[in-house]
Backbone as a ProteinNet text record, in pm:
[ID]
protein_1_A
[PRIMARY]
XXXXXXXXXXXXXXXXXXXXXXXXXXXXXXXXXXXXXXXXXXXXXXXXXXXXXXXXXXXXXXXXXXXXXXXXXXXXXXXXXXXXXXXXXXXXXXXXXXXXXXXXXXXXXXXXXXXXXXXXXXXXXXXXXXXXXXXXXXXXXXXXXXXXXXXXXXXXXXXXXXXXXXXXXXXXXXXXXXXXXXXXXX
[TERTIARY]
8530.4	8574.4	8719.6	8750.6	8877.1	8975.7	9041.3	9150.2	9331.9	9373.6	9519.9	9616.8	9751.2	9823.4	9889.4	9870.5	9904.7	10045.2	10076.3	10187.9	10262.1	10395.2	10464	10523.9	10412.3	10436.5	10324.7	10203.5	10047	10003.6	10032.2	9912.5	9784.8	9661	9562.6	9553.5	9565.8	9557.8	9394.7	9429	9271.9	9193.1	9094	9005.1	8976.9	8970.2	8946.9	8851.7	8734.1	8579.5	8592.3	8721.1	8721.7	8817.5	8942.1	8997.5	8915.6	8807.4	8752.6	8685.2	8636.5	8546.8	8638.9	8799.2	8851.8	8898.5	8907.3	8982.8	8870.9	8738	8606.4	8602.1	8700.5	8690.4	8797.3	8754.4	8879.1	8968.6	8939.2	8973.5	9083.3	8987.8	9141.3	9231.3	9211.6	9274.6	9385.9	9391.4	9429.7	9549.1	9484.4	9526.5	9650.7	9595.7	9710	9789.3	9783.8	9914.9	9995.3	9938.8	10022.1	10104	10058.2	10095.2	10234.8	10228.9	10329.7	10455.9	10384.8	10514.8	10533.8	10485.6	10574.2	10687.2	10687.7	10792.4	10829.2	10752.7	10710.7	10601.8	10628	10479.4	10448.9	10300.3	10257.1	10188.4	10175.6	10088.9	9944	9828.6	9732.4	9689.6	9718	9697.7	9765.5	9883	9923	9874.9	9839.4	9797.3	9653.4	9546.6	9449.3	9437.3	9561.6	9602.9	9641.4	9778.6	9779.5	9630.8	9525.7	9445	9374	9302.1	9236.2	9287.7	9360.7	9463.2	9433.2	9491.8	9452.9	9309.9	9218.2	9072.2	9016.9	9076.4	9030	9138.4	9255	9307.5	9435.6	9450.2	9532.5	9675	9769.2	9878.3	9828.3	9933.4	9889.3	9880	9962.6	9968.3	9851.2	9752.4	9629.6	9554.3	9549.1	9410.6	9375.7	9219.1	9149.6	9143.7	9148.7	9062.7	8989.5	8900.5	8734.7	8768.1	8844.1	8882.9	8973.8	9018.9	9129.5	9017.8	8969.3	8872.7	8744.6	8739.7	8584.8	8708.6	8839.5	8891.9	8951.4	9019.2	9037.1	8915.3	8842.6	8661.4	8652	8657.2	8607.9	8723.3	8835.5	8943.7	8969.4	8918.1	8934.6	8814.9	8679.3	8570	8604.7	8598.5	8571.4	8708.6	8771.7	8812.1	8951.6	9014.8	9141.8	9101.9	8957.7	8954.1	8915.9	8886	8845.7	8954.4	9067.6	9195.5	9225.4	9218.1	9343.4	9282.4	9118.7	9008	9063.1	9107.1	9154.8	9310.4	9380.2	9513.8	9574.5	9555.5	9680	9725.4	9649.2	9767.1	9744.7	9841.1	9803.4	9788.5	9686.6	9645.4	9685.2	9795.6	9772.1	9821.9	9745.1	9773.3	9782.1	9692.8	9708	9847.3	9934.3	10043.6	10019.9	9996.9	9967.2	10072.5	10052.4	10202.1	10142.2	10172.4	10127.8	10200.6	10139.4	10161.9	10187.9	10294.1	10280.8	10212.3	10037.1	9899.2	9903.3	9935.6	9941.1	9980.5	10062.1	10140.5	10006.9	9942.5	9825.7	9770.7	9766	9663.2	9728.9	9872.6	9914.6	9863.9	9873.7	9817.2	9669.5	9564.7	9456.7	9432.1	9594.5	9584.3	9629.4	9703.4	9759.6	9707.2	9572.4	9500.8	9550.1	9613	9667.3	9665.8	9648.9	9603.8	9742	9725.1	9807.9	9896.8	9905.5	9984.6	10058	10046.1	10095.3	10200.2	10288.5	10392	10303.5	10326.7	10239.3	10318.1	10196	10246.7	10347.3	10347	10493.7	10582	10605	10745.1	10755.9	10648.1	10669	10715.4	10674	10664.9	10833.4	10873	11034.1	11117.4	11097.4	11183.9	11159.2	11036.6	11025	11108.3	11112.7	11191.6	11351.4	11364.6	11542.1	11564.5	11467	11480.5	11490.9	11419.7	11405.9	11577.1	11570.9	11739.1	11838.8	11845.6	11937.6	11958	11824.4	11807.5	11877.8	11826	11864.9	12082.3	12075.8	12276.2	12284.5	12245.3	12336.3	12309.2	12205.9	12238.8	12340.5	12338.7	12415.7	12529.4	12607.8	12769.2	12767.5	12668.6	12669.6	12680.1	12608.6	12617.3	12512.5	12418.5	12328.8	12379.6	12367	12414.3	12303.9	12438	12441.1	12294.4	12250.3	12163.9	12034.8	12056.6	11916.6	11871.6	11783.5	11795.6	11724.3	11826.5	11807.1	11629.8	11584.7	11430.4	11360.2	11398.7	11279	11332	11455.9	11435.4	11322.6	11317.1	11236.1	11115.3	11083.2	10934.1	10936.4	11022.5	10999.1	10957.5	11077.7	11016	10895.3	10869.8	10701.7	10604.8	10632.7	10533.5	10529.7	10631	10650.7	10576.6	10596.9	10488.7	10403	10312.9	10195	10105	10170.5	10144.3	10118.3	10245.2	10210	10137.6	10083.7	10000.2	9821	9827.7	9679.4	9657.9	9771.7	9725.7	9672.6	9801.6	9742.9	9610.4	9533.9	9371.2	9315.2	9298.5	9247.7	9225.1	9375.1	9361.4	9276.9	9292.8	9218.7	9085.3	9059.4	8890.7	8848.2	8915.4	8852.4	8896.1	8939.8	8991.8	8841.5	8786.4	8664.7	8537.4	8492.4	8359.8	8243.2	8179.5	8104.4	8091.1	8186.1	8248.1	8267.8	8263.1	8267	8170.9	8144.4	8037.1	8131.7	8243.4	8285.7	8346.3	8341.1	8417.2	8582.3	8646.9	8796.2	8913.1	8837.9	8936.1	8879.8	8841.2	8755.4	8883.1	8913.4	8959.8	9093.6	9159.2	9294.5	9383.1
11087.7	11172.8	11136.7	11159.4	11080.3	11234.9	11179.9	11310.3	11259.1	11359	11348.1	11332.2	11270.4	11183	11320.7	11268.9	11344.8	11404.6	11526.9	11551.8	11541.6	11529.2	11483.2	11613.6	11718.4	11823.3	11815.8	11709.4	11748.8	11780.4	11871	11941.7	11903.6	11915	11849	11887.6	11736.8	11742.5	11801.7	11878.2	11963.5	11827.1	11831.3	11734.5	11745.5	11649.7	11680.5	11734.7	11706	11788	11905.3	11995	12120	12170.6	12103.2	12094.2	12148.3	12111.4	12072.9	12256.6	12234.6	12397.3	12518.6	12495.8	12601.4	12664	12554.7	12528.8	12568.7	12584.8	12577.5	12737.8	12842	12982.1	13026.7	13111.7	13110.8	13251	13339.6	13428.6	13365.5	13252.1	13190	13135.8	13051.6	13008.7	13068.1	13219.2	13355.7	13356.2	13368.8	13405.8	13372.4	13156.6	13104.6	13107.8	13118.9	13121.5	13252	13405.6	13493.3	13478.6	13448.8	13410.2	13354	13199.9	13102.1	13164.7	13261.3	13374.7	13447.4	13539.8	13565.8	13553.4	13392.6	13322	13374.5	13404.8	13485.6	13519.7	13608.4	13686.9	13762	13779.4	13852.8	13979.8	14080.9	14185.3	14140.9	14219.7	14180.8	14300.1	14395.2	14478	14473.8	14389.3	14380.8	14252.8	14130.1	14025.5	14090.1	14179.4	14242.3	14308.7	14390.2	14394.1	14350.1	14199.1	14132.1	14031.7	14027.6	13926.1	14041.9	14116.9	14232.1	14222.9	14231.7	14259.1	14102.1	13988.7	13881.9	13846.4	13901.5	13903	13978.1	14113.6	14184	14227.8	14109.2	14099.5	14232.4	14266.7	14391	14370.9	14470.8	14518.1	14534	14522.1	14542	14727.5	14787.6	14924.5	14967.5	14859.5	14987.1	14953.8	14842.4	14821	14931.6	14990.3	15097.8	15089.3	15184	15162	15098.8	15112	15041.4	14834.4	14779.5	14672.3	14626.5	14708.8	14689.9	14670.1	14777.9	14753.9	14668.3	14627.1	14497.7	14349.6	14316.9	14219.2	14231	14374.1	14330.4	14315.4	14385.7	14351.7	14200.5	14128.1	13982.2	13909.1	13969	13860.8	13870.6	13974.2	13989.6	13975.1	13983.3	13860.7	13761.9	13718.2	13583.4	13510.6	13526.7	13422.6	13419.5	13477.8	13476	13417.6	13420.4	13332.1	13198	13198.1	13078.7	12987.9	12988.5	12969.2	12979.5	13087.7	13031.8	12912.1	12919.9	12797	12675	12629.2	12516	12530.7	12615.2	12616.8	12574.9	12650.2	12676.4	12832	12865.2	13049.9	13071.9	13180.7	13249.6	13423.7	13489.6	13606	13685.6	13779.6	13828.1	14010.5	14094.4	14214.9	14286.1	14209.1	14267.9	14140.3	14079.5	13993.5	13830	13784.5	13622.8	13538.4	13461.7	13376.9	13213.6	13146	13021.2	12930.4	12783.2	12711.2	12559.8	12501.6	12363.6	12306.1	12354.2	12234.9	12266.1	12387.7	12487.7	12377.1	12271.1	12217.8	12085.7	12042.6	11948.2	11948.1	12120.9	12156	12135.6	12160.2	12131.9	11988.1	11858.9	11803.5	11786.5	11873.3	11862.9	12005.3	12108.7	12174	12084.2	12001.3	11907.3	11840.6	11804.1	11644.3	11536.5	11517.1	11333	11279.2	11196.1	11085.2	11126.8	11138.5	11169.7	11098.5	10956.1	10827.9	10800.4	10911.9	10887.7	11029.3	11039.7	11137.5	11229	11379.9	11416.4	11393.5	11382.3	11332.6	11398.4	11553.8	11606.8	11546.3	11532.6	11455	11315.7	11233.7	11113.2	11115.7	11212.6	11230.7	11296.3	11395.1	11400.4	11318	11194.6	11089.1	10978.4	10975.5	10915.8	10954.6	11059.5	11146.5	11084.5	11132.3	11088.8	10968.1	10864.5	10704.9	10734.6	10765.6	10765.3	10807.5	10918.2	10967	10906.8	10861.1	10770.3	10613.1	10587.5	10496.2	10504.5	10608.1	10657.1	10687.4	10787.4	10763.6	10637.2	10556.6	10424.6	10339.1	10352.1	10297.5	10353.2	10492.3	10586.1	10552.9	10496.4	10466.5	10332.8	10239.4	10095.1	9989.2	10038.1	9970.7	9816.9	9831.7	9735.9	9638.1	9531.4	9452.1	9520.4	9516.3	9587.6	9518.6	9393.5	9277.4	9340.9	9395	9475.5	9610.1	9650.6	9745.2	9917.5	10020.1	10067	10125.8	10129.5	10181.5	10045.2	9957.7	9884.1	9994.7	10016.6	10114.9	10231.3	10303.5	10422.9	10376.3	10225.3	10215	10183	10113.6	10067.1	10224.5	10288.3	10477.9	10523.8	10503.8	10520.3	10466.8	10301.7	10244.6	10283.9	10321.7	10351.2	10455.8	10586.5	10710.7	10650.9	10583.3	10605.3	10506.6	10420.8	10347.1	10409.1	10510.2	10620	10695.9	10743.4	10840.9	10791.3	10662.2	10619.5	10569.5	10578.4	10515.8	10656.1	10717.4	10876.1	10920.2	10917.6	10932.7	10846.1	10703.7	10667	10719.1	10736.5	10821.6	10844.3	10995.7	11127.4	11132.7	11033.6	10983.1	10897.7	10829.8	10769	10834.7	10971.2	11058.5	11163.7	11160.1	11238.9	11178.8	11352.5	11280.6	11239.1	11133.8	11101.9	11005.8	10904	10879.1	10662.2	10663.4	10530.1	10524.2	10384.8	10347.1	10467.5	10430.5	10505.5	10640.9	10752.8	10866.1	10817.4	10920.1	10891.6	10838.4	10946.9	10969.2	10780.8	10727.7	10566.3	10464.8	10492	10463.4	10392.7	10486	10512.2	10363.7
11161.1	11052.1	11019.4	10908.2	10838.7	10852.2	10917.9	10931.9	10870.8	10843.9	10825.6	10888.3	10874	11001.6	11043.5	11199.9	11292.5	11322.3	11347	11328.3	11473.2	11471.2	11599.6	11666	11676.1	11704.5	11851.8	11770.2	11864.6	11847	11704.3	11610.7	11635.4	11587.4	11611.9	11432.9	11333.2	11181.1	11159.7	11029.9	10992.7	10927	10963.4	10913.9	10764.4	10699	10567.5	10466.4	10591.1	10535.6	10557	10689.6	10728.2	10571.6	10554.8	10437.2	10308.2	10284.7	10149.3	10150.9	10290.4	10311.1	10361.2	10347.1	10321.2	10194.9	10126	10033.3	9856.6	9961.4	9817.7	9801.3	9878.3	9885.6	9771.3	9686.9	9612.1	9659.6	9806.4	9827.3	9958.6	9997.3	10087.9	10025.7	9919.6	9824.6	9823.8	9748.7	9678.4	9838	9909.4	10081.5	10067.6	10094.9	10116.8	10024.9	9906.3	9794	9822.4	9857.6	9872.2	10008.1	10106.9	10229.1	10211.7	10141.1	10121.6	10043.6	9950.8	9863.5	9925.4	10045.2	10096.9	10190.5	10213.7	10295.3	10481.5	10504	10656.3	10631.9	10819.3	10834.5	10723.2	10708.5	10630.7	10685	10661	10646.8	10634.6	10690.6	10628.8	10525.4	10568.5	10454.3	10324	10302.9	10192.1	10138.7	10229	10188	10111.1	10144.6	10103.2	9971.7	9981.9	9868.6	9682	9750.3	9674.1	9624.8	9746	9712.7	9569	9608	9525.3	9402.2	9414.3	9293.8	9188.8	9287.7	9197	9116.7	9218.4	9187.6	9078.1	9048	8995.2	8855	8838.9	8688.7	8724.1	8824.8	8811.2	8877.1	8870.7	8872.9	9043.4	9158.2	9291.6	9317.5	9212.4	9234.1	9189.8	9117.8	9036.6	9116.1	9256.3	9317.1	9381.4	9369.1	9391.8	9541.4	9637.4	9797.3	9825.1	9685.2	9723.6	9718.2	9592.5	9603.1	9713.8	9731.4	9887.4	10006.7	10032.4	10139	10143.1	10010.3	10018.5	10073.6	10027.4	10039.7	10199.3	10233.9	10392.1	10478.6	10477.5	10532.4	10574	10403.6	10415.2	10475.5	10479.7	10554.5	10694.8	10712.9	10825.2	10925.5	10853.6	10944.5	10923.1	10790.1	10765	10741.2	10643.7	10570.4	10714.9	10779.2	10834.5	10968	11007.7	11149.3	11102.4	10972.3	10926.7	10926.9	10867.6	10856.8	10974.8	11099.3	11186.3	11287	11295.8	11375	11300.6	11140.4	11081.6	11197.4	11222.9	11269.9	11151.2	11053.5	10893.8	10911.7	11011.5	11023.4	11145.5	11208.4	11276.1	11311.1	11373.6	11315.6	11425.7	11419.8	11579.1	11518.8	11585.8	11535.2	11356.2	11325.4	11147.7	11099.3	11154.8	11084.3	11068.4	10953.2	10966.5	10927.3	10961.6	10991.3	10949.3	10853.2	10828.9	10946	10995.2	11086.3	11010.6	11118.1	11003.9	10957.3	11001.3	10967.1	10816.9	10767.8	10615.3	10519.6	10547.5	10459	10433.4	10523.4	10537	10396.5	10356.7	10238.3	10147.6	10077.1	9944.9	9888.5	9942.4	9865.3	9810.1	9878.3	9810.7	9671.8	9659.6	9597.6	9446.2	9479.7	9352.9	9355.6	9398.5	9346.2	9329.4	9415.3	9432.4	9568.2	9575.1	9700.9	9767.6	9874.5	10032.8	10069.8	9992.9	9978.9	9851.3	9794.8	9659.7	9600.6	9562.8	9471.7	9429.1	9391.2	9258.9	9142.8	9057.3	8913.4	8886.6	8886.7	8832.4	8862.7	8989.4	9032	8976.8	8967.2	8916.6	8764.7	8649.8	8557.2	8550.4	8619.3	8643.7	8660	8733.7	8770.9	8629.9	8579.4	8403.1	8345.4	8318.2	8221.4	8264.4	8351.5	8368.9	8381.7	8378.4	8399.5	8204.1	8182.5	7999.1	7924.7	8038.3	7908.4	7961.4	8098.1	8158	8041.6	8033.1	7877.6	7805.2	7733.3	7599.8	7590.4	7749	7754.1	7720.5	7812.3	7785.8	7639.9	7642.5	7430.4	7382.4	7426.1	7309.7	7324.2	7494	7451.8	7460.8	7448.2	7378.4	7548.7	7632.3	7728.8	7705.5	7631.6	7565.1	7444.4	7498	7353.6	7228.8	7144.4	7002	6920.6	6945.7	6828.8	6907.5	6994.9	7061.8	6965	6876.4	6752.9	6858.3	6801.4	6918.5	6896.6	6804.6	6783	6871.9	6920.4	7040.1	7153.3	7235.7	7326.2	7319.4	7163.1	7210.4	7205.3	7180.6	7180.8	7311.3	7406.9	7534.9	7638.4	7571.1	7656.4	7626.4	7488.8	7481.9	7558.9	7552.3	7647.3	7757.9	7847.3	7974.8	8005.3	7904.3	7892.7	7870.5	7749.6	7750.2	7857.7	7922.5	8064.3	8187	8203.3	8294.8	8274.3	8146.4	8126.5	8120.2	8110.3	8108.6	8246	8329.5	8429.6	8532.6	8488.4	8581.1	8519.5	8365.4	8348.5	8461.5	8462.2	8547.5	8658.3	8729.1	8899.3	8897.5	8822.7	8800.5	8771.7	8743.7	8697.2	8810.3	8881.7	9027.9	9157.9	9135.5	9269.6	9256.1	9117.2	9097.6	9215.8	9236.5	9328.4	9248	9331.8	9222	9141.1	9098.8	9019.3	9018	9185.3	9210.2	9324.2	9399.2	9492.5	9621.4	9650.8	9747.6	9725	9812.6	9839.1	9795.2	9739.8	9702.6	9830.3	9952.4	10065.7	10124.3	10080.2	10111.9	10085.3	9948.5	9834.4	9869.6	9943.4	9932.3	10049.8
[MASK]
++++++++++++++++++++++++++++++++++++++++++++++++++++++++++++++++++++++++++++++++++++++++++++++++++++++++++++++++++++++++++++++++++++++++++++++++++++++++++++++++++++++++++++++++++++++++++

């Protein structure tokens, strides 16, 4: 089984098929995002809370008892031993506490290969490679016989290069899609 590099802690990395089947819940999902906002331990009754709340379109003050208590129920059979057996939390007395394996999961929340930037960031560092460009035309660091409308076509190309190349990814990170699995791929 294809697992994720090991951390120099001893962790034992979450496997990526365990990955895929935590991650297909949209109430752990919900979990881990409130968890991570709240930057510490968490409550589970408020994690229950906030989850309800996300589920059901509401304000955390209007969630009813009854939505409160169907979401701590399920987190507290299911979904929170599920998570702490991956070792992405830990559950002790009603307080959960994310563990460094937690971080394993952000990149399969951004969809990009494990070896690779996410696009935002790559698409941030474009951008300032682009106006870093554009300064230096502007106080004439470029010989002058250079007309400055080829620069903005060269920034175009650069976008629309980066941008057809990230379709691609995104179309061969799909399952399905080629002879091999993505995690094959890489």
């Amino acid at each position: 089984m294809a697992q994720l590099e090991q951390r120099d802690s001893g962790e034992r990395p979450v496997p990526r098929d365990e990955v895929h089947g935590l991650l297909s819940s949209h109430r752990r999902r919900y979990a881990l995002h409130a968890i991570k906002q709240a930057d510490g331990p968490t409550e589970l009754s408020n994690l229950a809370e906030q989850v309800a709340a996300w589920e059901n379109g509401k304000a955390v003050r209007e969630v009813t008892s009854t939505e409160r208590h169907r979401v701590y129920t399920s987190m507290q059979q299911t979904h929170l031993p599920a998570l702490e057996r991956a070792g992405v939390i830990t559950h002790d007395n009603g307080t959960i506490t994310l563990t460094e394996q937690a971080t394993d999961l952000d990149v399969y929340l951004d969809v990009v290969p494990g070896n690779s930037i996410p696009w935002a960031e790559y698409y941030l560092g474009l951008s300032a490679v682009a106006i870093s460009l554009v300064a230096a035309v502007w106080v004439g660091v470029f010989p002058a016989w250079i007309p400055q409308l080829v620069w903005a076509a060269i920034i175009s190309l650069l976008f629309m290069g980066s941008a057809a190349y990230h379709v691609y990814q995104n179309r061969r990170m799909r399952l399905g899609e080629t002879d091999k699995p993505p995690e094959l791929m890489e």
